[in-house]
ROKOL-533443 format. One record per residue (C-alpha): residue number from 1; residue in one letter; x, y, z. Coordinates in nm, 3 decimals. Example, Ala and Ser with C-alpha at 12.3 -4.5 7.8 and 13.67 -1.06 7.14 Angstrom:
BEGIN
   k r       u       v       w
   1 A   1.230  -0.450   0.780
   2 S   1.367  -0.106   0.714
This chain:
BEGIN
   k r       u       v       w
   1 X   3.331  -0.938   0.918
   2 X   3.315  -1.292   1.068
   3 X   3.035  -1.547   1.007
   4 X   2.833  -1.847   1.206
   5 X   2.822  -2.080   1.063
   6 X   2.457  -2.273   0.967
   7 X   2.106  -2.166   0.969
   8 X   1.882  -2.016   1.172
   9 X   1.606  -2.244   1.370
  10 X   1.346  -2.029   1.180
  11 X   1.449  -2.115   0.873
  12 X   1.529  -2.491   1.000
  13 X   1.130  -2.468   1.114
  14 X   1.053  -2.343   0.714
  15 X   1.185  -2.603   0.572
  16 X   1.092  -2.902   0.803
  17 X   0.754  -2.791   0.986
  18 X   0.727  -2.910   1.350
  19 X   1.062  -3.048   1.468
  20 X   1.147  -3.324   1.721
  21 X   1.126  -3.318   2.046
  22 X   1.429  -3.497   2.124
  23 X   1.604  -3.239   1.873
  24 X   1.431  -2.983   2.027
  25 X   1.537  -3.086   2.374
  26 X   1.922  -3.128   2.280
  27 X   1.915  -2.777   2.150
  28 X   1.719  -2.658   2.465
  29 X   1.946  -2.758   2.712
  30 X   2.247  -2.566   2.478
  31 X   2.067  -2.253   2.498
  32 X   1.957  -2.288   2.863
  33 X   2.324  -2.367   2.923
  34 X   2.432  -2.049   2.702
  35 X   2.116  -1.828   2.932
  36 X   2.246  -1.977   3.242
  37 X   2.594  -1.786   3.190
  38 X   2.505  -1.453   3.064
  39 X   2.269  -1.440   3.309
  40 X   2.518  -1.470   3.605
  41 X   2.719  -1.205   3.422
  42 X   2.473  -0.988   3.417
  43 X   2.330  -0.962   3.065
  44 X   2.004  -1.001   2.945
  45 X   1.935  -1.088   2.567
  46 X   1.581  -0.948   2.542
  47 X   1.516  -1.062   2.197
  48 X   1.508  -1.458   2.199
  49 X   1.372  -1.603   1.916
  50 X   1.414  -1.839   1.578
  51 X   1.562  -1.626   1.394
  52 X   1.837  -1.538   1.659
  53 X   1.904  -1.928   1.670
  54 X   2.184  -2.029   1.439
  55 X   2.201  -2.429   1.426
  56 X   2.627  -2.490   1.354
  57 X   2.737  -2.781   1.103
  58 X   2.795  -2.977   1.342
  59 X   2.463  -2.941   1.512
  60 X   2.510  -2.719   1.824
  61 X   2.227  -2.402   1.895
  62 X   2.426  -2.080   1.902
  63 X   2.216  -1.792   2.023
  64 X   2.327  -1.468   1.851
  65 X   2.242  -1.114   1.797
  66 X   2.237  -0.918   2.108
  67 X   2.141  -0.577   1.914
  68 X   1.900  -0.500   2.221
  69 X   2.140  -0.682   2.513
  70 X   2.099  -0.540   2.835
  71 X   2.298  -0.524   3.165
  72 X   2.133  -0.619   3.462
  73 X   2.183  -0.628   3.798
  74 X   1.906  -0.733   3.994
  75 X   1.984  -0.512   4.308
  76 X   2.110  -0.204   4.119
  77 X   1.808   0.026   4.027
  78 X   2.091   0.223   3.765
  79 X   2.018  -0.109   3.528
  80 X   2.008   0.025   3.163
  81 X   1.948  -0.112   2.842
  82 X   2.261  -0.133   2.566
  83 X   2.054  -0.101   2.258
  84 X   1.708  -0.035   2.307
  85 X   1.428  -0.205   2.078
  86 X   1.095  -0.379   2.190
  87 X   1.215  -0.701   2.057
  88 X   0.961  -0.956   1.807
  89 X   0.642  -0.934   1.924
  90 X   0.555  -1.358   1.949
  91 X   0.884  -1.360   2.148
  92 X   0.855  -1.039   2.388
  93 X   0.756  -1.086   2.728
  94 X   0.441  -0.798   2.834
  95 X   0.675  -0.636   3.053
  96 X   0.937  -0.581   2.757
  97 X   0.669  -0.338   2.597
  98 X   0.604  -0.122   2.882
  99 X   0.900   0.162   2.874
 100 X   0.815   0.342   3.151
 101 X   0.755   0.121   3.466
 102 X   0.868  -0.260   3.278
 103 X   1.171  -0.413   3.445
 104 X   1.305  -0.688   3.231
 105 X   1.530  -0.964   3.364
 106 X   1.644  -1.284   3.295
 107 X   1.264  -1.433   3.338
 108 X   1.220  -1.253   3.005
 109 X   1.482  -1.449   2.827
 110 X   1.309  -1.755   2.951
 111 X   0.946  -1.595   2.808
 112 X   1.117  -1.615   2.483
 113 X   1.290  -1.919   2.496
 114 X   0.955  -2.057   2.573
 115 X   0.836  -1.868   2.288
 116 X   1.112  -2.047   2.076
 117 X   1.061  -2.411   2.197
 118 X   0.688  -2.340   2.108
 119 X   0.737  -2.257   1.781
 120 X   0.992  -2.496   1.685
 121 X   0.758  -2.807   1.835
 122 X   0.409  -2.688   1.689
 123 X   0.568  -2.539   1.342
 124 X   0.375  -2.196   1.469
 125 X   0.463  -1.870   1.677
 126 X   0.262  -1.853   1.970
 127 X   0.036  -1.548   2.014
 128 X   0.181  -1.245   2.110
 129 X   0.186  -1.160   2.501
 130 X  -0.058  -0.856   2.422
 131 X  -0.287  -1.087   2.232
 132 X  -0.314  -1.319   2.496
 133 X  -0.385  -1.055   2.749
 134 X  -0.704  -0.950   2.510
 135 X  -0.826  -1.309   2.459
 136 X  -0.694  -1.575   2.674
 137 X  -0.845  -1.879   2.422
 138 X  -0.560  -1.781   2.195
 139 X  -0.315  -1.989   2.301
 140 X  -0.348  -2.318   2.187
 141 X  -0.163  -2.575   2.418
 142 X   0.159  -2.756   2.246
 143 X  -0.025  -3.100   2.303
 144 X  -0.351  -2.979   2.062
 145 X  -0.120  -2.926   1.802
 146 X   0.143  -3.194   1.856
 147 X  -0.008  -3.442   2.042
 148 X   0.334  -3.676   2.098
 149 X   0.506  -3.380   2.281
 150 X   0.512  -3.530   2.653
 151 X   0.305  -3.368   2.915
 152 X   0.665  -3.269   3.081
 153 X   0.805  -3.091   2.770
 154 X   0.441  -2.923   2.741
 155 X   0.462  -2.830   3.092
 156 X   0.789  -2.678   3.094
 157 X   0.760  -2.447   2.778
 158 X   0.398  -2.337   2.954
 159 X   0.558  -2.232   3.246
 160 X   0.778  -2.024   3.068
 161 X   0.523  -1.870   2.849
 162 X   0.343  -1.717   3.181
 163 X   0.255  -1.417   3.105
 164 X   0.324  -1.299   3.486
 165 X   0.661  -1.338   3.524
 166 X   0.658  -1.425   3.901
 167 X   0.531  -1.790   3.762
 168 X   0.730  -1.859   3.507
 169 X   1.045  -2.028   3.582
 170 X   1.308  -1.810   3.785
 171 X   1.613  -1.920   3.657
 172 X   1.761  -2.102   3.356
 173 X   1.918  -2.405   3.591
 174 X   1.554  -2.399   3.740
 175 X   1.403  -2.448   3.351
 176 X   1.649  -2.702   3.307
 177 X   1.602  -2.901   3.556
 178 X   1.250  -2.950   3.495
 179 X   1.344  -3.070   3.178
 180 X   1.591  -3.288   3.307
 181 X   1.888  -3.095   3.133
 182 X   2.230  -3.036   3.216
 183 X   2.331  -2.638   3.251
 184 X   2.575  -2.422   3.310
 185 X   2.747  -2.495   3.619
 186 X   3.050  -2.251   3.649
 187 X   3.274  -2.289   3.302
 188 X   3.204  -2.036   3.033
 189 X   3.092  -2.254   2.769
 190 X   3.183  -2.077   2.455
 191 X   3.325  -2.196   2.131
 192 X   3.606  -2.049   1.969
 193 X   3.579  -1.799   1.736
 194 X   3.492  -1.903   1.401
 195 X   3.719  -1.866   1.087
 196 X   3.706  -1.502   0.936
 197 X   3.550  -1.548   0.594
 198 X   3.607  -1.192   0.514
 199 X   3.766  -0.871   0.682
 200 X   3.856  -0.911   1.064
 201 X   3.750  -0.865   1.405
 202 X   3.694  -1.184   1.656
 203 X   3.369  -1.276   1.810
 204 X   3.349  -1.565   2.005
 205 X   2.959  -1.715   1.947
 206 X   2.810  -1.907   2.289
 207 X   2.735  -2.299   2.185
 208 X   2.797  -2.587   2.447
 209 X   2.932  -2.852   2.354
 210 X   2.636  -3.096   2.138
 211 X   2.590  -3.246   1.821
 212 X   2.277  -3.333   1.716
 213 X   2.194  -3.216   1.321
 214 X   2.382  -3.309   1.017
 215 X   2.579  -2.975   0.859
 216 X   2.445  -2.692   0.675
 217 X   2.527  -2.431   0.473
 218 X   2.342  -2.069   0.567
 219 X   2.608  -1.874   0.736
 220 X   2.485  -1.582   0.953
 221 X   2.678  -1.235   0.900
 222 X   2.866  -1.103   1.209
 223 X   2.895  -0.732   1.192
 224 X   3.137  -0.560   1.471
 225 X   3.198  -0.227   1.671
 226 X   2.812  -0.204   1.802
 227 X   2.876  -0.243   2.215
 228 X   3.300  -0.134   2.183
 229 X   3.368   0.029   2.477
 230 X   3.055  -0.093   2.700
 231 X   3.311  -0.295   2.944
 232 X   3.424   0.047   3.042
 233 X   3.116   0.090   3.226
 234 X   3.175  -0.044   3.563
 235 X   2.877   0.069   3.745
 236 X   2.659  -0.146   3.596
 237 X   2.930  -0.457   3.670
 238 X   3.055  -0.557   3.347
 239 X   3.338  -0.762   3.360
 240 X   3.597  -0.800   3.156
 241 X   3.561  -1.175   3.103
 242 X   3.254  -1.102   2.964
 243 X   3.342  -0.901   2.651
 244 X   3.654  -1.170   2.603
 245 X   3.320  -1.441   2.564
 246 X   3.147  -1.209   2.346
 247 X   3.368  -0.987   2.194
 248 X   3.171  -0.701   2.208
 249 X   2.965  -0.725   1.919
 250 X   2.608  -0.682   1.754
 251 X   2.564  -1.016   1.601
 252 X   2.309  -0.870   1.443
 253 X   2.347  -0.855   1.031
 254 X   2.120  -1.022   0.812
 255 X   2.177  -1.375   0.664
 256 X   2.482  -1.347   0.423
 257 X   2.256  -1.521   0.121
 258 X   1.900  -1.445   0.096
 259 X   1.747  -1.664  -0.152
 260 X   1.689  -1.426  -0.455
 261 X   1.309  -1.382  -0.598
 262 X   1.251  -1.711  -0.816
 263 X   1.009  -1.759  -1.092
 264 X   0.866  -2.052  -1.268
 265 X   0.849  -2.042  -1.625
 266 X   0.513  -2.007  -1.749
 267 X   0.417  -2.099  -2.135
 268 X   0.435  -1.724  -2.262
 269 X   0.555  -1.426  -2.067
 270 X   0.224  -1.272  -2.081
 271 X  -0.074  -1.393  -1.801
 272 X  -0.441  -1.444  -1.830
 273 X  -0.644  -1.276  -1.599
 274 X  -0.781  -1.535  -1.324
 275 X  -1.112  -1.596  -1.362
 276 X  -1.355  -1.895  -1.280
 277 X  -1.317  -2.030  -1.627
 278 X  -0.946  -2.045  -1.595
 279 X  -0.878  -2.131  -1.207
 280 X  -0.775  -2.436  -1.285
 281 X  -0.495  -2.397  -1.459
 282 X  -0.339  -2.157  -1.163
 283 X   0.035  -2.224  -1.066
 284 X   0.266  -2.066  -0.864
 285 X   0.498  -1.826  -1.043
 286 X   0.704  -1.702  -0.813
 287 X   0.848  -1.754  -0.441
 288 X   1.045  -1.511  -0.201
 289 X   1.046  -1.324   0.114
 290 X   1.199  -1.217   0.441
 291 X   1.002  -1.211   0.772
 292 X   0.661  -1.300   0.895
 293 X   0.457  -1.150   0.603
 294 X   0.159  -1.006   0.726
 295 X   0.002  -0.831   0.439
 296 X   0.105  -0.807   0.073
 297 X  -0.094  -0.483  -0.104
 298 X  -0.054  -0.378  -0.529
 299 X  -0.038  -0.043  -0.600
 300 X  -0.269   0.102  -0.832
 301 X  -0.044   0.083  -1.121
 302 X   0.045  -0.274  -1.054
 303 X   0.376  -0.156  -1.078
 304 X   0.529  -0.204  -0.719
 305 X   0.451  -0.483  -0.441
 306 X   0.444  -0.373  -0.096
 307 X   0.555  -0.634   0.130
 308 X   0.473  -0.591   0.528
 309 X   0.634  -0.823   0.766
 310 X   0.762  -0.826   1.084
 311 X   1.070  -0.656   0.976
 312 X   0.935  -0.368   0.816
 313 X   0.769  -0.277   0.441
 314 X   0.922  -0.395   0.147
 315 X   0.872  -0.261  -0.180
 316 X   0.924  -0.464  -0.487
 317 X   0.896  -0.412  -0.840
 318 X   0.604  -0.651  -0.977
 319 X   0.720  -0.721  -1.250
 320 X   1.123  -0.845  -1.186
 321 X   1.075  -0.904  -0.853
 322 X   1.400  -0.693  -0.759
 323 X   1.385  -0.525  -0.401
 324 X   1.299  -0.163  -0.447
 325 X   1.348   0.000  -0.106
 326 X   1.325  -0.107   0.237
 327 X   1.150   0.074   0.479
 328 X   1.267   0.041   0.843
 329 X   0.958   0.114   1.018
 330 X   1.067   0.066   1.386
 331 X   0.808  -0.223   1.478
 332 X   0.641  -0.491   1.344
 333 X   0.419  -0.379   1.081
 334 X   0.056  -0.544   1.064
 335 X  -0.107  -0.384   0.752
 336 X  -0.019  -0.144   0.418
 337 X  -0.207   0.030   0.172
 338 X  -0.134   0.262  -0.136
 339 X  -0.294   0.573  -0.149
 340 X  -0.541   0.605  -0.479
 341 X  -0.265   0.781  -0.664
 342 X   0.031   0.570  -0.546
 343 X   0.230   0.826  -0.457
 344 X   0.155   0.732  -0.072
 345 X   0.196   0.426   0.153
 346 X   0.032   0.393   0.465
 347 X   0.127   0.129   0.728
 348 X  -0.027  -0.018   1.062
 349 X   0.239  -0.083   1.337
 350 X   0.258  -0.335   1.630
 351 X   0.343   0.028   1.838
 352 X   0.036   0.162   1.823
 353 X   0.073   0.427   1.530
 354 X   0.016   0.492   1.157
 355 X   0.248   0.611   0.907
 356 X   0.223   0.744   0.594
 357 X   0.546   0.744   0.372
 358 X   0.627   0.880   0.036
 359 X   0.671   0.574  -0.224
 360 X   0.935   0.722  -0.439
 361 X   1.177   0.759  -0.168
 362 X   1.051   0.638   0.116
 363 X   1.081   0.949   0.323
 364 X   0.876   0.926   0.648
 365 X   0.547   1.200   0.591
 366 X   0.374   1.173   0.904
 367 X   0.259   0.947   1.214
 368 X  -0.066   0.961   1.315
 369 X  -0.106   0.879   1.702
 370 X  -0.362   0.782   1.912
 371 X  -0.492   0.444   1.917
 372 X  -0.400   0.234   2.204
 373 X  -0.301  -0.091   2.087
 374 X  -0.127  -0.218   1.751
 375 X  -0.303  -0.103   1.461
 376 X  -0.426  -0.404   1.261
 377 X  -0.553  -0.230   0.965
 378 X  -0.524   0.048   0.752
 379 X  -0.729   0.156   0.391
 380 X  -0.746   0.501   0.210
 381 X  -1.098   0.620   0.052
 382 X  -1.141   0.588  -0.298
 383 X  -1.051   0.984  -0.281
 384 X  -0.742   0.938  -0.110
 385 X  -0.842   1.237   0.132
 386 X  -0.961   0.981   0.435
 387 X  -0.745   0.723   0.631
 388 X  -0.911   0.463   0.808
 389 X  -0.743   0.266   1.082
 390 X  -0.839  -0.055   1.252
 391 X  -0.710  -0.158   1.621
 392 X  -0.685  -0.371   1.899
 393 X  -0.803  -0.094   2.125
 394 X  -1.155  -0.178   1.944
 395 X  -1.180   0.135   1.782
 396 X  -1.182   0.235   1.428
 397 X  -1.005   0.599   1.364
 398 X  -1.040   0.770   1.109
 399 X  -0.748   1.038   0.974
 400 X  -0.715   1.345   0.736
 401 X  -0.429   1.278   0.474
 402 X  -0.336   1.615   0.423
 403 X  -0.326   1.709   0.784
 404 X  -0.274   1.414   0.944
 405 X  -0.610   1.517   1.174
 406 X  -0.792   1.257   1.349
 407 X  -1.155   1.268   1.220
 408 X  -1.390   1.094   1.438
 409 X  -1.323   0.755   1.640
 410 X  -1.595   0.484   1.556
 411 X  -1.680   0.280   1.866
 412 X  -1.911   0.003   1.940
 413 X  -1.664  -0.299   1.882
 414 X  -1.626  -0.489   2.162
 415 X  -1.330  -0.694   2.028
 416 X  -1.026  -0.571   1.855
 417 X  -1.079  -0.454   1.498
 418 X  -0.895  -0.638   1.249
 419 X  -0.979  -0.553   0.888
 420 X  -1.129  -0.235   0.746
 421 X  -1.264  -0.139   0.422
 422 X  -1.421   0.093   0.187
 423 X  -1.676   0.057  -0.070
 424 X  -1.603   0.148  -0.386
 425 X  -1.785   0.492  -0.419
 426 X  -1.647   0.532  -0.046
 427 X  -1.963   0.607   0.161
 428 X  -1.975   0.356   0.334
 429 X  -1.698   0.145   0.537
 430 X  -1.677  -0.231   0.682
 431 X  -1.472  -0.281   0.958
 432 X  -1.363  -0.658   1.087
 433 X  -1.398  -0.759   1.476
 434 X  -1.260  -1.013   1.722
 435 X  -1.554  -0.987   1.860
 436 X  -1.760  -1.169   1.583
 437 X  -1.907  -0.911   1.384
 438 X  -1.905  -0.733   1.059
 439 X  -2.046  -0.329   1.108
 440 X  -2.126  -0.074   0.825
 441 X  -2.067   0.251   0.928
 442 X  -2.161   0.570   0.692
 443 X  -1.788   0.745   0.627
 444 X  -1.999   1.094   0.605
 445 X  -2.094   1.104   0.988
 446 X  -1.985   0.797   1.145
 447 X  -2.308   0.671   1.202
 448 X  -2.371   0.276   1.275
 449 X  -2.574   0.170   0.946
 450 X  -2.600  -0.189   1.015
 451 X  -2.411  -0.484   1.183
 452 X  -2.360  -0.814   1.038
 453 X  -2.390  -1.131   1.264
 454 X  -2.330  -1.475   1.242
 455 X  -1.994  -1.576   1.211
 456 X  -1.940  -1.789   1.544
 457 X  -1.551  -1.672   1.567
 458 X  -1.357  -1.380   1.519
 459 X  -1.375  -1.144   1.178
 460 X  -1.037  -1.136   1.027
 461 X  -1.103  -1.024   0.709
 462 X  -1.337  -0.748   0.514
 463 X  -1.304  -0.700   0.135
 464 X  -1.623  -0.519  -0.093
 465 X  -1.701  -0.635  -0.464
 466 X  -1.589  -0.415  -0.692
 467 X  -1.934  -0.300  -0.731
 468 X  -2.017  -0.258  -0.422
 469 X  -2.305  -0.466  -0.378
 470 X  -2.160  -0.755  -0.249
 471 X  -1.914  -0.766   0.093
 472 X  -1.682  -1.063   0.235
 473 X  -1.551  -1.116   0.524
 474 X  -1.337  -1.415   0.679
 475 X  -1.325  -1.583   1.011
 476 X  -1.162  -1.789   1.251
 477 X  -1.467  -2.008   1.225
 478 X  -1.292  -2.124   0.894
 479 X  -1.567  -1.978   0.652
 480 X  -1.580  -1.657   0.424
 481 X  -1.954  -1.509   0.421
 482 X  -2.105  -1.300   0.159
 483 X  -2.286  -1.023   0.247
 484 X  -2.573  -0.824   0.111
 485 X  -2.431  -0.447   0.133
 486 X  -2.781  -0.297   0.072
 487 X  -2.975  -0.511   0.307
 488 X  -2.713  -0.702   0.527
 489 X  -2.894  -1.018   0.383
 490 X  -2.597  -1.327   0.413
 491 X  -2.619  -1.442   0.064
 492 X  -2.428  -1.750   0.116
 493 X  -2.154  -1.896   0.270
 494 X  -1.852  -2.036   0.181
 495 X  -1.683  -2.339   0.340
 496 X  -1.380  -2.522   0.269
 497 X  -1.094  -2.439   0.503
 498 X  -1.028  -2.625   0.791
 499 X  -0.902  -2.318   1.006
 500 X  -0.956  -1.973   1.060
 501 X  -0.940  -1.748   0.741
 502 X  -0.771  -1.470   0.704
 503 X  -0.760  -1.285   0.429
 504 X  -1.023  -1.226   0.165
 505 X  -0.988  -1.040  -0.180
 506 X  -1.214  -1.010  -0.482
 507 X  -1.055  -0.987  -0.831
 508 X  -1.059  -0.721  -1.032
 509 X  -1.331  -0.826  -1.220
 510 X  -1.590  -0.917  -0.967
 511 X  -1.589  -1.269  -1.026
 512 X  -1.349  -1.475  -0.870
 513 X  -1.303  -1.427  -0.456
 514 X  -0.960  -1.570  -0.267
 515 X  -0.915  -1.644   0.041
 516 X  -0.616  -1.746   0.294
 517 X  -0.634  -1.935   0.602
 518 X  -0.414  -1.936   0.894
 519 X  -0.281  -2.319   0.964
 520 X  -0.444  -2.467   0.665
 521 X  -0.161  -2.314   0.504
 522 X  -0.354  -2.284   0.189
 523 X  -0.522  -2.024  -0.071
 524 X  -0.853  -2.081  -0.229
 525 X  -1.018  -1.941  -0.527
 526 X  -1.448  -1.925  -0.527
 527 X  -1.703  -1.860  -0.802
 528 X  -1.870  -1.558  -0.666
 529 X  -2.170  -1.589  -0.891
 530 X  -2.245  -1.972  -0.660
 531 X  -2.016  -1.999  -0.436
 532 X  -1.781  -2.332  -0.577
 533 X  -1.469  -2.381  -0.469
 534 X  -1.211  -2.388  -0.780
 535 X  -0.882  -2.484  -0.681
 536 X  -0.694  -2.495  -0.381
 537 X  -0.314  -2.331  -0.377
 538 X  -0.105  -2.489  -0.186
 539 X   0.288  -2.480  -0.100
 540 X   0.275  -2.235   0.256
 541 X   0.462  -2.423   0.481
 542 X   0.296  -2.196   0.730
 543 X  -0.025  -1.977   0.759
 544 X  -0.104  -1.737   0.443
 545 X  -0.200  -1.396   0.643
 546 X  -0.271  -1.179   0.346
 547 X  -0.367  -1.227  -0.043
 548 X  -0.437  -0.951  -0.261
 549 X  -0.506  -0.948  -0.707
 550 X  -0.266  -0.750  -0.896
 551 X  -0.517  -0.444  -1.075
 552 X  -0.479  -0.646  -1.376
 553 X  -0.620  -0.936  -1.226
 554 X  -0.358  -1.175  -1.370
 555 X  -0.148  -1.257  -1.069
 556 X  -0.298  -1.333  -0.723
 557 X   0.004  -1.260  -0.433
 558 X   0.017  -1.446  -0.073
 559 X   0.173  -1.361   0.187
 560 X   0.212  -1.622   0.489
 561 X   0.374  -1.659   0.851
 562 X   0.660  -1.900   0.655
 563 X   0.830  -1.608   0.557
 564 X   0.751  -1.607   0.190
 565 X   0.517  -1.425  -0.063
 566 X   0.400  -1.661  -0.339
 567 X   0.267  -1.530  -0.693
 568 X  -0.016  -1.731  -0.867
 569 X  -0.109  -1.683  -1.236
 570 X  -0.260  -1.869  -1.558
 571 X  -0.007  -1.865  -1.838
 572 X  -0.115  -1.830  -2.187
């Protein structure tokens, strides 16, 4: 094993926010440089993006992991694909989705190096391609969030982010040039390889020559042995200069040191439940993560934390905070619930499917297909024996456990659904829209019982009181509304945030409601009973996608786009 030295741009974005743009720029032209040359030996990356960004001591952009590299030749129709994978979905081009008739090339690496600048200037990932496709008005130009970024830069990274690839920029010498950056011009530029810190087997990582950052320390784990053999393959026009630049490897192991759980010392190892009496006195307890965390669920014991995030599910025991299992789910994964009886785990993929998984091992159960578009939601009945799933495809499905049999399809959405929920005695279920709305539907016969208007944006968020009488919901209008469930009455609403919200939860108890907001980068706690604001969490660096209470009510979890879940509690 060999290993990069420094830290990935993703984590360098964690730490810092919104970078540079001279910094930005420096390492832009290294990369295009880096793009230019694999490009003219035929190899495409396919998965550009932060994390595959390591940033050297002495402050040079090394683009690594080529787990899903490709050899191209743009006249030969016998192209193939290496490794095949789908690639990060903020960072994947439309056509890298489509396996049937999409043709990537080396316009694709420059959809996600556009993805990368993006995210690196603005402190955000951009929308994903599909996203964009649905709703246009989600992409939010570089200049409304950084308004110093010159109209040039802005231009440049726009171009890339086309989502029809015969606009974007055509080559990686034409990107540069735009941006008035040197590029590849003929020379490999490649770095030696670096020192073997343990076991052997050379790689050779491509960085041109630049130094722009002071050192770090993350080193990024090079494992071997993945593409051996592939520059026997001469009908797709490998040559053998090639494999000397890269060796032949998967640079494609995880960073050598993630940061273990961490928790702050509260006054007594036991926690106070969180109520509206004690908000106050909330702190964080506890910091940790890996991925874009899109959902964090309890299970009903409160004895396991399931973690979804772009890389998969992670389950962690609540209590010590030591990784449990990892499930590899095969895509990104939007949304996880426990069954009623914990013994299940049900998860929402950016592929378009559900799957349920046994807990205890983590054994794969069944995948329910059928919806068209990523599955955005997921939430058993109070029973355990019904599934309901929320999509893109604006449907809402919903599934036998035991059989795995789709039910009925609820349609009438005319937006993506985002968030679905049951009430308590599980009659009756919410489900979340893009398109603005909140609808009841009656779980017996799938009948429309009412639909809830007013929020001006989309509906990211559904959550029912524990009683059932009361429903929230959370929007990209920046307020939570609560809901009447009897009469569909809005009993009030709840402002505060100063961007789109979420996630919405209710405690335990009924009376205490948290929500999360995307790019306020904050969690708030409300008095149901009025509607006052208590106290506002902060520390995301980036926005909080998910919060949930522990069954006990004592800890509140939050999972955010930075890459981290946070634990909240009141110490006795």
């Amino acid at each position: 094993m060999d290993f990069v030295e420094g830290e990935s741009l993703a984590y360098r974005i964690e730490r810092e926010g919104p970078l540079s743009e001279a910094q930005v720029l420096g390492w832009a032209g290294q990369l295009l440089d880096a793009l230019a040359y694999c490009h003219s030996q035929g190899v495409i990356h396919r998965d550009i993006k932060p994390q595959n960004v390591i940033i050297r001591p002495d402050g040079r952009a090394v683009l690594v992991d080529f787990g899903l590299v490709k050899l191209w030749d743009p006249h030969d129709p016998r192209t193939r694909t290496a490794m095949r994978g789908m690639g990060t979905p903020e960072y994947a081009p439309p056509e890298q989705y489509d396996a049937h008739t999409g043709h990537t090339d080396a316009r694709s690496d420059l959809y996600g190096l556009g993805a990368t600048l993006y995210h690196a200037l603005t402190g955000q990932a951009p929308p994903t391609a599909t996203l964009r496709m649905a709703d246009p008005e989600q992409f939010v130009p570089l200049q409304a969030i950084v308004p110093q970024v010159s109209g040039r830069t802005e231009a440049a990274v726009i171009k890339a982010l086309e989502l029809n690839r015969a606009q974007r920029w055509q080559s990686a010498a034409e990107m540069a040039q735009a941006l008035e950056l040197p590029v590849w011009a003929g020379k490999p530029a490649v770095e030696p390889a670096p020192p073997a810190v343990a076991g052997g087997g050379g790689t050779r990582a491509i960085a041109p020559e630049q130094a722009l950052a002071p050192p770090v320390t993350e080193r990024r784990r090079v494992s071997g042995g993945a593409l051996g053999g592939m520059v026997a393959l001469g009908m797709l026009g490998v040559v053998v200069a090639l494999a000397a630049v890269f060796g032949w490897f998967n640079i494609g192991g995880r960073v050598a040191a993630t940061p273990a759980a961490t928790r702050t010392p509260t006054s007594a190892p036991s926690l106070l439940s969180i109520s509206p009496e004690n908000a106050s006195r909330v702190t964080q307890l506890a910091r940790w993560g890996k991925g874009t965390v899109t959902q964090v669920a309890y299970s009903p014991d409160g004895r396991l934390l399931a973690v979804a995030s772009s890389l998969g599910v992670y389950l962690y025991d609540a209590e010590t905070l030591e990784e449990v299992r990892f499930i590899e789910c095969g895509a990104r994964v939007y949304s996880v619930a426990f069954s009623p009886d914990g013994a299940t785990l049900a998860s929402g993929s950016g592929d378009n499917t559900v799957r349920l998984w046994g807990v205890a091992d983590g054994r794969l159960l069944r995948t329910l297909e059928g919806h068209t578009y990523g599955v955005e939601s997921v939430a058993f009945s109070p029973d355990g024996a019904t599934l309901a799933s929320g999509s893109d495809d604006t449907t809402v499905r919903l599934w036998g456990v035991a059989d795995g049999r789709l039910l009925r399809t609820l349609e009438g959405h005319t937006g993506g659904v985002e968030s679905v929920a049951f009430s308590p005695d599980g009659a009756t279920l919410a489900s979340g829209s893009r398109d603005g709305t909140v609808r009841l539907w009656r779980v017996a016969d799938g009948r429309l019982l009412r639909t809830l208007e007013g929020h001006t944006e989309a509906v990211w968020s559904v959550a029912f009181s524990p009683d059932g009488a009361t429903l929230a919901s959370g929007s990209g209008d920046g307020t939570v509304r609560l809901w009447g469930v009897a009469d569909g009455r809005l009993l009030r609403t709840l402002e505060g945030h100063t961007e789109a919200v979420r996630s919405v939860a209710f405690s335990p108890d009924g009376a205490t409601l948290a929500s999360g907001s995307w790019r306020d980068n904050t969690v708030r706690l409300w008095r149901v009973a009025d509607g006052r604001l208590l106290r506002t969490l902060e520390g995301h660096t980036n926005g909080v996608y998910s919060v949930a209470f522990s069954p006990d009510g004592a800890t509140l979890a939050s999972g955010s786009g930075d890459g981290t879940v946070r634990l909240w509690g009141v110490g006795r």
